[in-house]
N, C-alpha and C positions, 0 to 999 in steps of 0.2 A: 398398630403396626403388625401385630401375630397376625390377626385376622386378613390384613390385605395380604399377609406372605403369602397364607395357606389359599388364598382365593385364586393369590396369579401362580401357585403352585401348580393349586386342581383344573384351573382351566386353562393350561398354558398355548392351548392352539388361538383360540378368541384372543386372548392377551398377545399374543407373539405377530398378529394381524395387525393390530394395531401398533405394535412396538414397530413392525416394519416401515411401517407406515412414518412413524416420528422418524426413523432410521435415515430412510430416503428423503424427506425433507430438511434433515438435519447436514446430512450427505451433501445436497445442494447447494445449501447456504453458504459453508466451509469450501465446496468447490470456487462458488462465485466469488468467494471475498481472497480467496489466492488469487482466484484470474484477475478482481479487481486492483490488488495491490499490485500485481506484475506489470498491466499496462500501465497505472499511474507510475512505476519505477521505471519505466521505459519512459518517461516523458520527464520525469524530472529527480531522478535517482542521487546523480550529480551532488543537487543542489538540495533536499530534501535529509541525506545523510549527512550532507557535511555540519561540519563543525562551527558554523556560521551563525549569528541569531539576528543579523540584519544584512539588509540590500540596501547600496546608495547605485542609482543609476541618472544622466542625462532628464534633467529634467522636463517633462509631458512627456515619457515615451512609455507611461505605462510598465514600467519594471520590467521590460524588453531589452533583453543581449544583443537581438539584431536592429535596436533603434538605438540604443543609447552608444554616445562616443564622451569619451573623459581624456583629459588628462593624468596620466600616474600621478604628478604630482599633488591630485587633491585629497591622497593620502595623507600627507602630513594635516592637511588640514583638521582633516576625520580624527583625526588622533588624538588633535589639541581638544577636543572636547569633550564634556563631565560622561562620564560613563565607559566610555571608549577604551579596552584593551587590547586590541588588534585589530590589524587590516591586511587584506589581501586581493589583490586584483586581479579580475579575470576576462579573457576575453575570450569568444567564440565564432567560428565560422564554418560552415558547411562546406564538404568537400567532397571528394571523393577520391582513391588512393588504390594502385597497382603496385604487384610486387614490381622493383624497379629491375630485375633480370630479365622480364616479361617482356613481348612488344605489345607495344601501347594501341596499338589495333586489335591485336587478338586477344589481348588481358580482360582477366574478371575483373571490373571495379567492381569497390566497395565503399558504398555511404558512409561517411562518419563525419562527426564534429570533434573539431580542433577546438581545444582549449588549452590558449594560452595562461600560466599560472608563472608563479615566483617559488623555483626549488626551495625547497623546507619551508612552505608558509603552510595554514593549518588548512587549505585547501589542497592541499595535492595529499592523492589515498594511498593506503599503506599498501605496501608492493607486497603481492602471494606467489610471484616468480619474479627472479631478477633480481635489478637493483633499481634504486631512486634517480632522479632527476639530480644531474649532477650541475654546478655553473661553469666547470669547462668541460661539457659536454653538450654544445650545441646543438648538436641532430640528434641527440637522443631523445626519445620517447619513450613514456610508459602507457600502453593500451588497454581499455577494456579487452576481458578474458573472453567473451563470446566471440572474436576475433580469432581465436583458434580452428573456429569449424568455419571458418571461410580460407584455412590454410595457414592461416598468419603465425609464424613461431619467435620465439627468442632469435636475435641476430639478423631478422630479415629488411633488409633496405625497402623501404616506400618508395614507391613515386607518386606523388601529388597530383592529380590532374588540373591542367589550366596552369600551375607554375611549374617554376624551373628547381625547385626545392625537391629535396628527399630527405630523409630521416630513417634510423637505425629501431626497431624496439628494441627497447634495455630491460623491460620489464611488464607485466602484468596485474592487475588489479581487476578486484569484482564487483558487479553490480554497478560498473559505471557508466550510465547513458544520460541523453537527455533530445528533449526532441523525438524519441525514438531510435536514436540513434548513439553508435557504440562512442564512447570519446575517446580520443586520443592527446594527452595532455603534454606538452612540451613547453620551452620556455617564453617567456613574450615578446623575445628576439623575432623568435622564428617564428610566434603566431605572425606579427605583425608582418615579416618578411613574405607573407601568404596573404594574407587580408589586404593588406597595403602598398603591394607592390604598383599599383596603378599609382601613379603621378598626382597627390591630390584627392586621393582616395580617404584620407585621414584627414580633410577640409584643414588641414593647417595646425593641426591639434599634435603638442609636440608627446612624445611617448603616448600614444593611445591606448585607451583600454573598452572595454564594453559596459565593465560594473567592476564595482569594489563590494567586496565583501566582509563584514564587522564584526568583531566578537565583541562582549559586554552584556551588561546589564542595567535595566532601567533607562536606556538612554529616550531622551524626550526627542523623537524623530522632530517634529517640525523644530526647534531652537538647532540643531543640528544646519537643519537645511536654510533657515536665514543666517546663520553664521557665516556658512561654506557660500551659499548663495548659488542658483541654478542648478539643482540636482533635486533628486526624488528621494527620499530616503523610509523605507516600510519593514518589517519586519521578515524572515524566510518564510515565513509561511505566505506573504503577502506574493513573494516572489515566487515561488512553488505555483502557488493560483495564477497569477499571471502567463505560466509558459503555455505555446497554444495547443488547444485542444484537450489541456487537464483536468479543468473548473468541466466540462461538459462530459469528455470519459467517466470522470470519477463520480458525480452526479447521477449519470444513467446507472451503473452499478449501483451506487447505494438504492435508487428508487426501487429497482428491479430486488435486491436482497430483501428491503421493507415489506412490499408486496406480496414475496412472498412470505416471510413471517407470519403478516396478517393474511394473509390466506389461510398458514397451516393453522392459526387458530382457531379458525372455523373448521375447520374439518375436523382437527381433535376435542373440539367442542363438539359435532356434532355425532363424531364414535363413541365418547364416553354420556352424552345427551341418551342414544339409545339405550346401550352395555344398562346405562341405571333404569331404562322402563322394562328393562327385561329383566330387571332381578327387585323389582318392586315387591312380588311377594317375599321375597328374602329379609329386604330391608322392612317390610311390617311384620314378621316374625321377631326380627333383632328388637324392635320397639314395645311389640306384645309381650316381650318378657325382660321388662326394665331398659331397654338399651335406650339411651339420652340420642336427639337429634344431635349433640354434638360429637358422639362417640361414634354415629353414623355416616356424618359428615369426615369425621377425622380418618377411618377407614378406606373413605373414595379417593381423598388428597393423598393420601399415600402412597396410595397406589399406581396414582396418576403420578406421583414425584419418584416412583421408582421404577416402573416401566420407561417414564422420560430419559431419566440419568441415564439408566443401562442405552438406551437404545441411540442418546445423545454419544456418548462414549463410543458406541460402535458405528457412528459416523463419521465423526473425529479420525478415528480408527481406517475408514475404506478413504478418508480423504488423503490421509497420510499414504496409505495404498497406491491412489490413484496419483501422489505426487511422485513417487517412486516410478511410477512407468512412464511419465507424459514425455515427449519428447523435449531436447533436451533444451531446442529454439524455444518453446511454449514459456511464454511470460507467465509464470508463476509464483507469487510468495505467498507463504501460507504462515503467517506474523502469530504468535503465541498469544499476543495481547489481545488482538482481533477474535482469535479459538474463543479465549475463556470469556470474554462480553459476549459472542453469539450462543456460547454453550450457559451463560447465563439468564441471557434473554430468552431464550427459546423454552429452559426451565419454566422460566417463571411464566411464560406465553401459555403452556400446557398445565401447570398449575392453574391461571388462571381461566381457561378455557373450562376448567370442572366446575366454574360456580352455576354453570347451567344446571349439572347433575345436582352440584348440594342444594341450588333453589327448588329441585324437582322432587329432591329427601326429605327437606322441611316440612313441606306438605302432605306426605304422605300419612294418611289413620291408617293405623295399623290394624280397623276391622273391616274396612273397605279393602286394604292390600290382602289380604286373608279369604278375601269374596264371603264374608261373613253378613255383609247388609247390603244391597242389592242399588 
């Protein structure tokens, strides 16, 4: 460890080349796996944070909000069985929404999805302005916060477009979308009163919902679903994967972050591949005067493990930088847990990229690297 100090001491300009090098790559990765966590939270936020560890939905509809229709009551059902200690149902539907002061000709609409929920069940999110969803407060809402920079404030009446409904925000919450789209969560009065107003629109299904959603543990989905009989029942994560376009977003980002990994393997494989032919005579002096292949080898890992760190660190470093200025729409989460696995793998990717140079040390005689024999 002294020797590789003093090595990336003395040659700090060749070392600091390569350090930028892991820097900007490290940079990258921490970029893309914010952008990748922020589009997957745009598409399934919602559902992904919540408190939930199963989906029952409409059976063949693919764990789909906008295929599946229920009855509320096949809550109790959910409930009477082994594992089961809560239920919450939820429905959703696309919309789009004007301040209701505005004319409805010249107003900015704005996309969102309504979700219908049940005040104080373990789906509805914890309010960061305002207050909660009350039961005699029917046209109250609590909105996603990204709602702000479209104008939307505390106290402002909606208008709906396509119905005759309006609704009050009472409150605010974060990170909550789905679809892409900001949610707006009220009670299942009023969803329904919105989804259902057409005659027949609920095929005859009394108190409708889209999914139910389950807490527990261990529950044996299929004995669940021939109990209740006609319903889907999968895990959140089954249901996360199911909403569209997240299985293929989330996908392309991972292959793209892999890619590159293994790319920057090769490249720092083949910086420190050179760095060792160029100091070959060095390495057979260290040998010509006692030094062991493995005290040789242990010097280059070192080196490589502490140019990495440092340089990992100071990608970390411009990522956090670069989350601080992005604007403020830009779908970005940058997950701590996500940090330390890429700041771990990438370690050990650069560790590993050096057995080129140690396979290239092994070999070296130390009267050939001396140009002693010809």
């Amino acid at each position: 460890m002294f020797l590789a100090l003093k090595e990336l001491k003395h040659s700090k300009g060749k070392f600091m080349m390569i350090g930028l090098i892991i820097v900007f790559i490290s940079w990258l990765v921490f970029v893309l796996s914010g952008l990748g966590t922020g589009l997957s939270d745009l598409a399934t936020s919602t559902l992904k944070y919540s408190e939930a560890d199963y989906a029952v939905f409409e059976d063949e509809t693919d764990f789909s909000f906008s295929k599946s229709i229920l009855s509320e009551s096949v809550e109790k059902e959910i409930l009477k069985q082994e594992g089961v200690d809560a239920v919450a149902s939820m429905g959703t539907v696309s919309a789009s929404i004007r301040s209701a002061a505005s004319d409805e000709k010249n107003a900015t609409k704005t996309d969102v999805l309504i979700a219908g929920i049940q005040p104080g069940s373990f789906m509805e999110p914890t309010v960061n302005a305002g207050e909660n969803l009350t039961s005699n407060n029917l046209n109250g809402v609590i909105v996603d916060d990204s709602l702000k920079a479209d104008g939307f404030s505390l106290g402002d009446v909606l208008a709906i477009n396509g119905s005759n409904e309006e609704v009050e925000i009472i409150g605010f919450v974060h990170n909550q979308t789905l679809n892409h789209q900001p949610v707006i969560f009220t009670q299942m009065d009023k969803f329904r009163a919105v989804k259902y107003a057409a005659p027949g629109s609920d095929t005859g299904i009394e108190n409708p919902v889209n999914g139910i959603l389950v807490q527990g543990t261990d529950i044996d989905t299929k004995k669940v679903e021939e109990a209740v009989g006609e319903i889907e029942m999968g895990t959140k994560d089954e249901a996360v994967n199911a909403v569209p376009g997240y299985a293929a977003e989330n996908g392309t980002i991972t292959m793209m972050l892999w890619f590159l990994i293994i790319i920057s393997a090769f490249i720092i494989g083949v910086f420190f591949y050179v760095l060792t032919n160029q100091k070959t005579q060095q390495f057979g002096v260290l040998k010509a005067i006692g030094g062991s292949n493995w005290f040789v080898i242990k010097t280059v890992i070192s080196q490589v493990f502490i140019l990495s760190a440092v340089s990992i660190l100071v990608g970390i470093g411009l990522t956090y930088l670069t989350a601080a200025v992005l604007p403020e729409g830009m779908p970005f989460n940058l997950q701590l847990p996500m940090v330390v696995i890429y700041s771990i793998v990438l370690l050990i990717i650069s560790v590993l990229s050096s057995l080129f140079s140690v396979m290239k040390i092994s070999k070296i005689d130390p009267l050939i690297a001396l140009g002693r024999v010809e």
